[in-house]
N, C-alpha and C positions, 0 to 999 in steps of 0.2 A: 766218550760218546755212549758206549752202553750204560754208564749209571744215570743216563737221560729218559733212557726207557723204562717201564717197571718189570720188565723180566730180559731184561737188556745183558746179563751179564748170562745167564745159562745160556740163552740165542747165541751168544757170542761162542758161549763154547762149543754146543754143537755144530755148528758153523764152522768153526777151526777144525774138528776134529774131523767135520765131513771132509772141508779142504786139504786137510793133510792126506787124508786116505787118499784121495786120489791123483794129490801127486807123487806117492809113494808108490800105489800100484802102477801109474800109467811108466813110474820107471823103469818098475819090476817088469811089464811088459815091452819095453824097448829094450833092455838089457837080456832076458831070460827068453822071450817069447812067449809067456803066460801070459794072455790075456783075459782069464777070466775073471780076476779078481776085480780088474777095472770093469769091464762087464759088469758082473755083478750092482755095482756101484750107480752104474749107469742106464744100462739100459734093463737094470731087474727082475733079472731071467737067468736062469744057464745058458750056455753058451749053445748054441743048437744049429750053428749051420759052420761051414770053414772062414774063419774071420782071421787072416793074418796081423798081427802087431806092427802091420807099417807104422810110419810117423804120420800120414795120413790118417790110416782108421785112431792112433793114440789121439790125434789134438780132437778130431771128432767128437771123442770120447769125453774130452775136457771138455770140448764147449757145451755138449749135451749137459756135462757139470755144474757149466758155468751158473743157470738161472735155477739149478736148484738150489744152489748155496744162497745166492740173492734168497731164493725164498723163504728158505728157511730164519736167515736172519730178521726179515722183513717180517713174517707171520708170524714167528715165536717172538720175540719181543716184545711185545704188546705196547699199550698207547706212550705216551710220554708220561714223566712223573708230576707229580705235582695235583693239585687239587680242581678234578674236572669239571667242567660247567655241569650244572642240573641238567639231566639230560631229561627229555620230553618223552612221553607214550611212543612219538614216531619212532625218537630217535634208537631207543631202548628196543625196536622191533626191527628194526635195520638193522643196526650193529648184531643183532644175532642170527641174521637171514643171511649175512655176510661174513660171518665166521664159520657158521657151518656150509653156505655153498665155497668157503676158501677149501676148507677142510676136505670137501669132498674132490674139489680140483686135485691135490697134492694127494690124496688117496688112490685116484683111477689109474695114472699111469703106473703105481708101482706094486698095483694088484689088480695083475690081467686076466681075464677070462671075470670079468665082474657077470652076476644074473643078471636079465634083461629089466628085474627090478628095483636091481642098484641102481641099473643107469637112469630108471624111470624117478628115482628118487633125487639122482643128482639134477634132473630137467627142473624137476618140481620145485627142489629147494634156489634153482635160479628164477625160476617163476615165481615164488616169493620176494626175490631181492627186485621183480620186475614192480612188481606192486607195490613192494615197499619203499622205493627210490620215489618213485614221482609225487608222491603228496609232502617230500621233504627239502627236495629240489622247489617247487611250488612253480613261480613265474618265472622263473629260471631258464626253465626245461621248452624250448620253443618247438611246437605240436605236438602236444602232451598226448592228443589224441592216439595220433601216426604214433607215438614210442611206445602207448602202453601194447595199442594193435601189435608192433612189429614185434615187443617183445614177447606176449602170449603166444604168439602165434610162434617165434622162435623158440621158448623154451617149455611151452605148451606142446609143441609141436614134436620138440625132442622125447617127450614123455609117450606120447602117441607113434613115435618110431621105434623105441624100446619095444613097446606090445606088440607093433606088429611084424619087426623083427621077429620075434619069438613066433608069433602065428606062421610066420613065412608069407606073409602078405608083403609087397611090392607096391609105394606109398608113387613109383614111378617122379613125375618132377616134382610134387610137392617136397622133395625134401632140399632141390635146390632153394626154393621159396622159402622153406626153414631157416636155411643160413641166410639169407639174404634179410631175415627180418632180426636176425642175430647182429647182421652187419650194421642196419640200421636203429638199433637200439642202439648198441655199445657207442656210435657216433654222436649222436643228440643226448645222450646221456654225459659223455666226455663233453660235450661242448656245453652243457648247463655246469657241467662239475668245475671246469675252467675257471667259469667268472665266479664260480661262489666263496665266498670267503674261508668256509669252515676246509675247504681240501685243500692242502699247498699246490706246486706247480712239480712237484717231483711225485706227488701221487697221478696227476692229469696221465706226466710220462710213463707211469706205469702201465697206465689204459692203454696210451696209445702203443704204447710197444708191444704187450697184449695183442692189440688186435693186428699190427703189420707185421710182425716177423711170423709170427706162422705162414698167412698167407708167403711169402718172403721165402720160408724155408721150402716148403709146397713146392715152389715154382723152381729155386734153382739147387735145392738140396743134394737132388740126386747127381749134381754135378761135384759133392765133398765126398761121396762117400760110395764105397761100392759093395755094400754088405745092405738087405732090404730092409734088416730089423735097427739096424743105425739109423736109414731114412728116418722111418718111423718114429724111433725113439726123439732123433732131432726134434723133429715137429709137434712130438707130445713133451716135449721140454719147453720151447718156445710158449707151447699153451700154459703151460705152468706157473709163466709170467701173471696169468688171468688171475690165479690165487692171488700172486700177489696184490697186484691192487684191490680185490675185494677185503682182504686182511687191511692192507693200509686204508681205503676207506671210511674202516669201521674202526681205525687206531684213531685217524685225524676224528671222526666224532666225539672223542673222548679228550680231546687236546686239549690242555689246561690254559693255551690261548685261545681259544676260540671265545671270546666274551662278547657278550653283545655292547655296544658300541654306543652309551649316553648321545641323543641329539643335542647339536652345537644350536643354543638359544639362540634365536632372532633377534636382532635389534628391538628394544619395546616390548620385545616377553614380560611378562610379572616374572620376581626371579622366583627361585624355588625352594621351600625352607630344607 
């Protein structure tokens, strides 16, 4: 399976070698009581408050794991091998709206304390992927209108909470209204992505899991875990899933089946030389 991909075989190894680390350290931590090396690993900090090495806070620790090795395998890998369809102006401005808003997903969680202009930058660069989805999607995408609004306004919106975070300006409900227009893009976008041919059905699930298990973790997380920065990290893992389907998105663009499809002549066509 990885000589399928064209960087199929490194993915695989740092993937392996992320996996083994962490079930070597989370041993080290149930056997020794060191838990900072799985720490490290996971939630990408020092260790900064009393976090005992239950079997509890360990599996935690794996499962915060878990979607980053997905991701890594997923995003480093890159498309399929083989000889890609001619790609279009669109397509060619997508796939790199979509590698760097990946990039910048798998960057924020494991470099904290970002400036309020990184974050303004990672808004911006999914406000590019907002613009540059919908004229590729085309008749796909049903109320083109309603997604491109919900998504400026959601990832336009996150750029304009970056600033005024830093002013110490209080944006009050509009920032419920931000996510809510987050919520409805990523939905009508997954649901044009579904029926279209160029994305399989195992990218679709990347979106969809994307967008429900955070929510998902949000809700009953603090029932796994009794450390705040565990919480935390939980659910900026679950987010992490988001990379990946922008990475696989922008792999499937490149997919050396994706061909376009000769129409099945009519009855009484003239043939065609």
């Amino acid at each position: 399976m990885p000589r399928n991909h064209r960087l199929g075989v490194p993915a695989l190894i740092v993937t392996a070698l992320y996996a083994a680390a962490l079930v070597i350290t989370a041993a080290l931590a149930l056997t020794s009581g060191d838990i900072a090396p799985l720490w490290r690993l996971t939630v990408f900090a020092p260790v900064e408050e009393a976090v005992e090495a239950t079997p509890q806070n360990v599996a935690t620790m794996l499962l915060i794991g878990a979607p980053w090795a997905c991701a890594l395998w997923t995003c480093l890998r890159g498309p399929r091998t083989g000889t890609p369809p001619e790609p279009t102006t669109k397509d060619r401005r997508l796939r790199l709206a979509l590698y760097a808003a990946a990039a910048a997903w798998l960057l924020h969680p494991i470099a904290p304390g970002w400036p309020w202009w990184a974050v303004a930058l990672d808004s911006l660069l999914m406000l590019a992927v907002v613009l540059l989805f919908a004229p590729l999607l085309g008749d796909g995408l049903e109320l083109p209108v309603v997604a491109q609004i919900a998504g400026v306004l959601a990832y336009g919106g996150g750029a304009v909470t970056a600033v005024t975070d830093e002013l110490g300006v209080d944006l009050g409900l509009l920032s419920p209204l931000f996510a809510l227009g987050q919520l409805v893009w990523m939905v009508l976008v997954l649901r044009a992505q579904r029926w279209d041919g160029r994305w399989p059905f195992v990218t679709y699930l990347y979106g969809i899991t994307s967008l429900v298990l955070p929510l998902l973790v949000l809700a009953v997380g603090w029932m796994l875990v009794d450390a705040g920065s565990l919480y935390y990290s939980l659910a900026a893992a679950a987010g992490v899933l988001m990379a990946t389907w922008l990475a696989q998105s922008a792999h499937d663009l490149a997919d050396p089946r994706n061909r376009p499809v000769a129409p099945v002549p009519l009855p009484g066509d003239p043939a065609t030389p």
